[in-house]
MIZALUM-211894 format. One line per field, with one value per residue (C-alpha): x, y, z. Coordinates in Angstrom, 2 decimals, always signed. Layout:
BEGIN
x = (X_...)
y = (Y_...)
z = (Z_...)
This chain:
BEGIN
x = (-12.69_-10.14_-7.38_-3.66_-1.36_+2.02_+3.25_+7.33_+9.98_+13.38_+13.62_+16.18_+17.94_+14.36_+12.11_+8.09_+6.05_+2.04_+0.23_-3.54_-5.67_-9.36_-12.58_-15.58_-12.93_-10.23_-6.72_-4.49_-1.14_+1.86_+5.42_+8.40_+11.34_+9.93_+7.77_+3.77_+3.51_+0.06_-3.14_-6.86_-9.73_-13.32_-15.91_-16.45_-13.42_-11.92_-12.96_-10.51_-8.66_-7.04_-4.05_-1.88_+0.78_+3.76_+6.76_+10.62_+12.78_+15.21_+16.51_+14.05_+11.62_+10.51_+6.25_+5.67_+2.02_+1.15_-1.61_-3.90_-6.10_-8.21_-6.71_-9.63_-7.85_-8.56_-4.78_-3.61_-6.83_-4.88_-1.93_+0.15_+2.43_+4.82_+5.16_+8.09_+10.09_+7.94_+7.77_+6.15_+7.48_+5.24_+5.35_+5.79_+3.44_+5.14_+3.50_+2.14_+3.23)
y = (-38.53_-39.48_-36.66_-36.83_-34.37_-35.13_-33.09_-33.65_-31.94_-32.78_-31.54_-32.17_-35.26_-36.99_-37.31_-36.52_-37.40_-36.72_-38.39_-37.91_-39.82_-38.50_-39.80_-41.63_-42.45_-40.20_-42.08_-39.65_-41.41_-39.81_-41.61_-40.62_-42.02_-43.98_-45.96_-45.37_-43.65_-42.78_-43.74_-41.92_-43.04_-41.14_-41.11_-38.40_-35.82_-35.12_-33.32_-30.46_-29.52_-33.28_-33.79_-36.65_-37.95_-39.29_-40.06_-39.58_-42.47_-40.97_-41.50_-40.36_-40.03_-36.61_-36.03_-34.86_-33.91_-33.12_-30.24_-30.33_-27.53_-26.39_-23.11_-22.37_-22.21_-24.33_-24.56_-26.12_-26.64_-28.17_-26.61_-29.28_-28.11_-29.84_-29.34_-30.48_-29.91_-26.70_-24.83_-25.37_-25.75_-25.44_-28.70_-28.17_-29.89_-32.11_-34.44_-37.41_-40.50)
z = (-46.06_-43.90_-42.71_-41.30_-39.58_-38.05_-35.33_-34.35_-32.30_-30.71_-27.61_-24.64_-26.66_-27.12_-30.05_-29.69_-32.67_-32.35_-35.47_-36.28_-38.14_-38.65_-39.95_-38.75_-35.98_-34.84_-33.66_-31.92_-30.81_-29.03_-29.39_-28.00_-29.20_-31.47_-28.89_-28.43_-25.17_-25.45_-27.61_-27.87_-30.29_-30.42_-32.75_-35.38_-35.76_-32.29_-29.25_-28.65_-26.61_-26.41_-23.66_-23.79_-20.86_-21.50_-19.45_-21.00_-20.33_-18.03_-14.35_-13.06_-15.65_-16.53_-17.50_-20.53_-22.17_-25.47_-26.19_-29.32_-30.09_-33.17_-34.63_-36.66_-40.11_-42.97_-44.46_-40.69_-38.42_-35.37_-33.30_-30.77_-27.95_-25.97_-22.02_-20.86_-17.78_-16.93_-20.64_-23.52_-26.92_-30.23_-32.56_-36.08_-38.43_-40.89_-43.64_-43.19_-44.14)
């Protein structure tokens, strides 16, 4: 059975979205702004922890990375955290659409 999370913030003027798809294959794609920054497909459900880089469309652009990691619950099995510009800022889950 295929399973979704969405993870979203607003931070600094910017938004970062981190959607999960999991199955047979797991998609894990980070967009910022609305744009796909970043894109990882395995086999099977995940290998965690997962980091994904990302760049914010600023002069000069400012690194960003985006942290899964399984929490070990059943009700919300994965936690995402957004580094940017030195700190790190928990994403909320939403639901997926």
């Amino acid at each position: 059975m295929r399973q979704r999370y969405s993870f979203h913030l607003d931070q600094g003027g910017h938004s970062v979205t981190v959607n999960v798809r999991s199955g047979w294959i797991t998609e894990t794609e980070l967009l910022v702004d609305g744009k796909e920054c970043a894109f990882h497909r395995v086999h099977g459900h995940g290998e965690y922890p997962l980091t994904l880089a990302a760049q914010v469309a600023e002069e000069p652009p400012k690194p960003l990375a985006v942290r899964l990691d399984r929490t070990g619950r059943a009700e919300h099995p994965l936690a995402c955290v957004l580094e940017l510009s030195g700190a790190e800022h928990p994403m909320p889950e939403r639901t997926a659409r």
